[in-house]
C-alpha positions, 0 to 999 in steps of 0.5 A, a space after each residue: 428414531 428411525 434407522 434411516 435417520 440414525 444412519 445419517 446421523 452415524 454418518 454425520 458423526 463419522 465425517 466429523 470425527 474423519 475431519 477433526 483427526 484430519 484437522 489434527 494430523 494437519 497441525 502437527 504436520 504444521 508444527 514438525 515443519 516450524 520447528 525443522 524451519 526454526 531450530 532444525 531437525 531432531 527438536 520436533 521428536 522430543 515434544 510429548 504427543 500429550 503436549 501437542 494434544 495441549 496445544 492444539 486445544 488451545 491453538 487461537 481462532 482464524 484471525 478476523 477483521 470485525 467492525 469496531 463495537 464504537 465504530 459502525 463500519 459497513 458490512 461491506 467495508 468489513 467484508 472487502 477488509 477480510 478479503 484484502 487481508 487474506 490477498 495481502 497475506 497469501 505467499 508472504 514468507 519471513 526470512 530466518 536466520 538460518 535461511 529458511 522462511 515461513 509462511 506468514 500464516 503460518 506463524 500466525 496461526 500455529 507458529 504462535 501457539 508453538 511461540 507462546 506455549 514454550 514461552 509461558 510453561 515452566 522449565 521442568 514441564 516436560 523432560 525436554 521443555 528447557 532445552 526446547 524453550 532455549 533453543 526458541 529464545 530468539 523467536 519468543 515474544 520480545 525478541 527480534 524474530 517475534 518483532 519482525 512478525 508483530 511489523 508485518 502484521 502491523 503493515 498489511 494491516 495498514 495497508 488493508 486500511 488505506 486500501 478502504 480509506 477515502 478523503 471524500 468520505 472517511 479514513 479506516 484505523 485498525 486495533 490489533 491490540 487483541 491479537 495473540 501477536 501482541 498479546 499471548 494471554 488473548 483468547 481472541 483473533 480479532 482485529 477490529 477496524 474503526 471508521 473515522 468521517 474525514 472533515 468536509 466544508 466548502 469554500 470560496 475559490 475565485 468566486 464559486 464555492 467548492 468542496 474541501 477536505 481537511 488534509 489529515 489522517 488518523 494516528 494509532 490512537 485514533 486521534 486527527 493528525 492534521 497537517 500544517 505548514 509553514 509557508 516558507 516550506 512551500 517557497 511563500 514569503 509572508 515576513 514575520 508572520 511564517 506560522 504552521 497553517 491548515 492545509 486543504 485539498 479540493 474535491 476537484 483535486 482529489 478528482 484529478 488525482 483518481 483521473 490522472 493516476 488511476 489506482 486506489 484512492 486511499 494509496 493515492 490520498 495516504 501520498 498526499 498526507 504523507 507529502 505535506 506532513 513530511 519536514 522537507 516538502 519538495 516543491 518548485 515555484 513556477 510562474 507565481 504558484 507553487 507546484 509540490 512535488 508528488 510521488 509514487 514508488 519513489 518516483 515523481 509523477 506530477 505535481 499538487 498546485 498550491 496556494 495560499 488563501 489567506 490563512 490557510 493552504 489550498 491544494 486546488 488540483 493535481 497535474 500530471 507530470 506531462 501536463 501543460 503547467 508543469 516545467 516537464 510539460 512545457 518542455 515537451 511542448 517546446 521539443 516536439 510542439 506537442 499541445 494540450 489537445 495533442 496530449 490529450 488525443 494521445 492520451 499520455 496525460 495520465 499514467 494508466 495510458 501512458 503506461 500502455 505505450 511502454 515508451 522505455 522500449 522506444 529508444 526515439 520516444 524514450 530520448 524526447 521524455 528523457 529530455 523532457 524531464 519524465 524520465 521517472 515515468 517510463 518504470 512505472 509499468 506495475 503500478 497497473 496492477 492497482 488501477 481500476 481500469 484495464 487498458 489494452 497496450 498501444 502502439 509508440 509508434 503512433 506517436 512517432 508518426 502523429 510527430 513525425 512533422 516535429 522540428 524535434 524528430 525531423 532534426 533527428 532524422 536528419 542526424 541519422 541521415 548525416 551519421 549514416 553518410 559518414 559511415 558510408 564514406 
């Protein structure tokens, strides 16, 4: 070997020797401040430096989202999953006890090393070993902190999966099963991700055949839960024959949901199964059809418009709250005469534009649409963060000065004309 590639190659074992004690150091530093978090100061000292060196070669490999062997997921798919993941987990804490938090990465990676060693080794493994594994009892596997970590894994896991799932295509189901959070003897950090194709027809609908989907979503074990309901709890009198019915939503619906909300279709659809397989299906009956109430963030932004086709149910499209066919829209209507075109042109017939007028600010603006019934549009600001679109803020009072010839702010102008004379008397 020549003596400029045996200086490279001494260079190169040097880095990676100057990298690995680096790596170490980290994991200790990590460890002493999980176990002041944790149980307080004074416990770290009393774990033998040999000890630490155990755990850090057995410390798990960084937790992976990977295709499932019996599902082909895109590379993509998994790609665009790892990267959710790793947004979903940054800055989230846990809150202890005691009042300290930790980084959920953190306890997911050293954290549970320092959890499921002191769990499994015996008391007498090391001098300070059961006062140690006394003094963890109430973070360790089946106690409640160690649930609290399971729960929030499980949940930004499924956010991930939502966040990738489409009616039009598939629903993405996940198995954690595999990672040490839920099972400590797991030499693996893996969860896998399973791509499940949504169910997809067509039928006829006034005479034209239109693409439907199946309303349904995946469960824990990977089988279709597939919503039916009764039509009496969409407000439908059938006599004797109120039997659980299949429900179906049209592509055309599922359109006007992604045009009229604009944030990630996944949250969007997830709503929708969420909805119709709720016991009690909030709904109004209004002019023969029936309108089902559709939330976001707890708050009402539309409505899905219903009907019943024989034996099966038909989610034909979504109106948004200010849409001409919702109650809340034609009293909009009727206050300040605006029209569907007038809506359209102002562009608060769907929520990322609405959302840019910050009408909540406008007191005259916020007393017509509180009026009007669409109070619960007016918080709904930070949902922009998940639209794919980004809209530039307008101006309310343009829409002031297209209503200013209203009946409604005419009146009101006239109220503050008289208000102001009283005051001047």
């Amino acid at each position: 070997m020549s003596k400029q590639k045996k200086k490279v190659l001494n260079n190169n074992t040097a880095d990676a020797k100057a990298q690995a004690a680096m790596h170490h150091k980290r994991f200790v530093e990590r460890i002493d401040g999980l176990c002041n978090a944790m149980i307080g100061p004074g416990y770290f000292e009393k774990i033998p430096p040999v000890v630490l060196d155990q755990m850090y070669a057995t410390r798990y490999p960084a937790l992976k989202i990977k295709a499932s062997p019996d599902s082909q997921v895109a590379k993509v798919t998994v790609l665009k999953a790892n990267k959710l993941l790793e947004a979903f987990l940054k800055n989230q804490y846990i809150d202890l006890r005691n009042g300290s938090r930790v980084l959920l990465p953190v306890l997911l990676s050293e954290g549970l090393i320092l959890l499921n060693f002191l769990h499994m080794i015996p008391n007498h493994y090391f001098p300070h070993a059961t006062l140690l594994k006394e003094q963890f009892k109430e973070y360790g596997p089946e106690s409640e902190g160690y649930e609290a970590i399971q729960d929030m894994l499980e949940v930004l896991v499924q956010d991930v999966t939502i966040f990738l799932s489409d009616l039009k295509v598939s629903v993405l189901r996940a198995d954690y099963s595999e990672t040490p959070v839920f099972n400590m003897y797991s030499r693996r950090n893996d969860i896998f991700i399973m791509e499940i194709k949504t169910e997809k027809s067509t039928m006829v609908v006034r005479d034209k055949k239109r693409e439907v989907v199946r309303l349904g979503w995946v469960g824990p074990e990977m089988e279709w839960i597939w919503v039916k309901v009764k039509p009496s709890a969409l407000g439908f009198d059938v006599g004797s024959f109120d039997i659980p019915l299949d429900v179906y939503i049209q592509n055309h619906a599922l359109d006007r949901l992604q045009e009229r909300i604009d944030i990630t279709p996944g949250i969007m659809h997830s709503i929708v199964f969420f909805i119709f397989n709720d016991p009690e299906i909030k709904h109004v009956r209004y002019r023969d059809r029936t309108l089902v109430e559709y939330y976001v963030a707890d708050q009402k932004i539309g409505y899905l418009h219903v009907e019943l086709h024989v034996d099966k149910f038909l989610i034909h499209t979504f109106l948004f709250l200010t849409n001409n066919g919702t109650p809340e829209g034609i009293k909009l209507e009727k206050l300040a005469a605006l029209e569907k075109d007038d809506k359209k042109h102002l562009e608060i017939d769907k929520l990322s534009t609405f959302n840019s007028y910050h009408i909540e600010k406008n007191e005259k603006l916020r007393k017509l649409f509180v009026e009007a019934g669409c109070e619960s549009l007016l918080g709904l600001g930070h949902l922009q963060e998940f639209s794919a679109k980004e809209i530039k803020d307008k101006d309310p009072e343009s829409i002031l000065k297209y209503l200013s010839d209203s009946k409604y702010f005419r009146e009101e102008e006239h109220e503050e004309d008289a208000a102001g004379g009283e005051e001047g008397k």
